[in-house]
C-alpha positions in Angstrom: 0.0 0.0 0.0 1.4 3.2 -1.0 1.7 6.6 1.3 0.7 10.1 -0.1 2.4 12.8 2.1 3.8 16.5 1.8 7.5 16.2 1.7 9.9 18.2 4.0 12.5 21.0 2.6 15.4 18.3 3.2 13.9 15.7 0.8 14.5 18.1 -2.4 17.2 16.6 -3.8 15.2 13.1 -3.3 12.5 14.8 -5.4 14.3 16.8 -8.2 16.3 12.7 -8.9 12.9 11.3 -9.4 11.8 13.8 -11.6 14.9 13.4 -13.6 14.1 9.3 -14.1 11.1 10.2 -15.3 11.7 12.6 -17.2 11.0 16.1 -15.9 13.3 18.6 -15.5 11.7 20.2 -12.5 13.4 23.3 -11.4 12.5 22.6 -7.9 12.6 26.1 -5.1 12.8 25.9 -2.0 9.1 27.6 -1.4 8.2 24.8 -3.6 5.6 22.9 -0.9 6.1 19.1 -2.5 3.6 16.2 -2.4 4.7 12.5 -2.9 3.7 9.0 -2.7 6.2 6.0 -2.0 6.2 2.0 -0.8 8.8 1.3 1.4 10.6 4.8 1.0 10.8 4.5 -2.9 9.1 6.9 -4.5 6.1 6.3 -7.1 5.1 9.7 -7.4 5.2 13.7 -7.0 4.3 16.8 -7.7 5.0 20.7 -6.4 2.7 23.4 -4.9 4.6 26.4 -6.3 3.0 29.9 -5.0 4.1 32.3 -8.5 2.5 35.8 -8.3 0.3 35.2 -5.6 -1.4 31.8 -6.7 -0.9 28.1 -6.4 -0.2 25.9 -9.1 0.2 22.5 -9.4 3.0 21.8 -11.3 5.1 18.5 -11.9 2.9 15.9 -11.4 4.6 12.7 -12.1 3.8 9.2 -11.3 5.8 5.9 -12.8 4.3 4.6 -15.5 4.2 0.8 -13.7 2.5 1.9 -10.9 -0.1 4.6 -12.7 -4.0 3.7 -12.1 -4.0 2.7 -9.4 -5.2 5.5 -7.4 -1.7 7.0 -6.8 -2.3 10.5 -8.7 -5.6 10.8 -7.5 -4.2 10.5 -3.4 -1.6 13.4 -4.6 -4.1 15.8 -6.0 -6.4 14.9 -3.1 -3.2 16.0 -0.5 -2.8 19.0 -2.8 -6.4 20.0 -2.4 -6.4 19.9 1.1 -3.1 21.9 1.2 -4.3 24.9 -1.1 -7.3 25.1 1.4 -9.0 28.5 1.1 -7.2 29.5 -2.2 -7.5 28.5 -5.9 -5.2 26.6 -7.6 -3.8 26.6 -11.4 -2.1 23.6 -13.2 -1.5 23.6 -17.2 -2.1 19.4 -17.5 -1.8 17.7 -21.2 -5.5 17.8 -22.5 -6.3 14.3 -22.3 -6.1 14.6 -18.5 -8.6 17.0 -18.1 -10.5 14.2 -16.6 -8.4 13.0 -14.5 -7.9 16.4 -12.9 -11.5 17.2 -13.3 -12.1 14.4 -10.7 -11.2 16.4 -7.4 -11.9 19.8 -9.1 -10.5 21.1 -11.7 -12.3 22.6 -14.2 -10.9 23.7 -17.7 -11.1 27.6 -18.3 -10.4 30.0 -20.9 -6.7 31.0 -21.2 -7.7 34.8 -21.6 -9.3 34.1 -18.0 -6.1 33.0 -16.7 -2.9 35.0 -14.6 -1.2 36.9 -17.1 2.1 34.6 -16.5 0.4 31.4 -17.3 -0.7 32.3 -20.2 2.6 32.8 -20.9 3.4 29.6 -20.3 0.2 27.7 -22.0 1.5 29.9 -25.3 5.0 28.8 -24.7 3.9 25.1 -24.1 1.1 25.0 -27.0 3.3 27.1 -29.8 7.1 26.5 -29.0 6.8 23.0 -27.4 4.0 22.3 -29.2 2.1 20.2 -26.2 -1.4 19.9 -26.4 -2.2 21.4 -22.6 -5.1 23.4 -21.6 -5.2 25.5 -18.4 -7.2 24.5 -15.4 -8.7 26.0 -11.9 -9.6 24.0 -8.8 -11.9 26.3 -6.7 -11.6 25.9 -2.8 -14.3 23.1 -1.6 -14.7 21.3 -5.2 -13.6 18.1 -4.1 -16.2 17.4 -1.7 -18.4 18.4 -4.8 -16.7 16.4 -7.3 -18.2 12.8 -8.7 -15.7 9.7 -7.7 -14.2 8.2 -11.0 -11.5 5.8 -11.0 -7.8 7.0 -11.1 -5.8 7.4 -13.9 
């Protein structure tokens, strides 16, 4: 059975190495608040609460490919939920996980809607990268309000 937990400061470098095997390059800061989920202190999954410009966003979430759906993502987003409390939070997922994030909350929204700086970054992701993301917003108290699904 796997844990889902908020990570201490001291567990970066722990983070940023499983980012790199799977292939993330996550620019980690230290005011990066970071969620994981391990068995037996290896770990199958993570993702960072960054606060830019005033807001939260979700960015980095990664879980290993052997271990995905099985409810592993879903525990992480539900952690990051309760850790956002009061406050909205932002993430820029690939479009075909808007379900996946829509299942604690998230709800697609119109990039002109969106902080200035992340549509920055959907236009640098979309047109230079050329990923197919769209921009999402998880509202304070939309999980409890959210229909269960299975995990991705």
């Amino acid at each position: 059975m796997f844990r889902v937990r908020e990570a201490q400061p001291d567990e970066m470098p722990r983070v940023e190495h499983f980012h790199k095997e799977v292939g993330y390059s996550s620019g980690l800061k230290p005011s990066d608040r970071l969620v994981v989920a391990e068995v037996d202190n290896a770990l199958l999954g993570a993702h960072r609460l960054c606060t830019e410009l005033g807001v939260f966003v979700l960015r980095g979430m990664r879980v290993r490919r052997e271990v995905q759906r099985q409810g592993i993502g879903t525990a992480m987003l539900d952690l990051a939920q309760k850790l956002v409390a009061h406050q909205p939070c932002y993430c820029i997922p690939y479009r075909h996980l808007s379900c996946f994030y829509g299942q604690v909350g998230f709800k697609e929204m119109a990039p002109d809607q969106a902080p200035a700086f992340l549509r920055q970054r959907f236009e640098l992701y979309r047109c230079s990268l050329q990923l197919d993301v769209i921009i999402m917003r998880m509202d304070h108290g939309s999980l409890a309000s959210a229909p269960e699904s299975g995990a991705r």
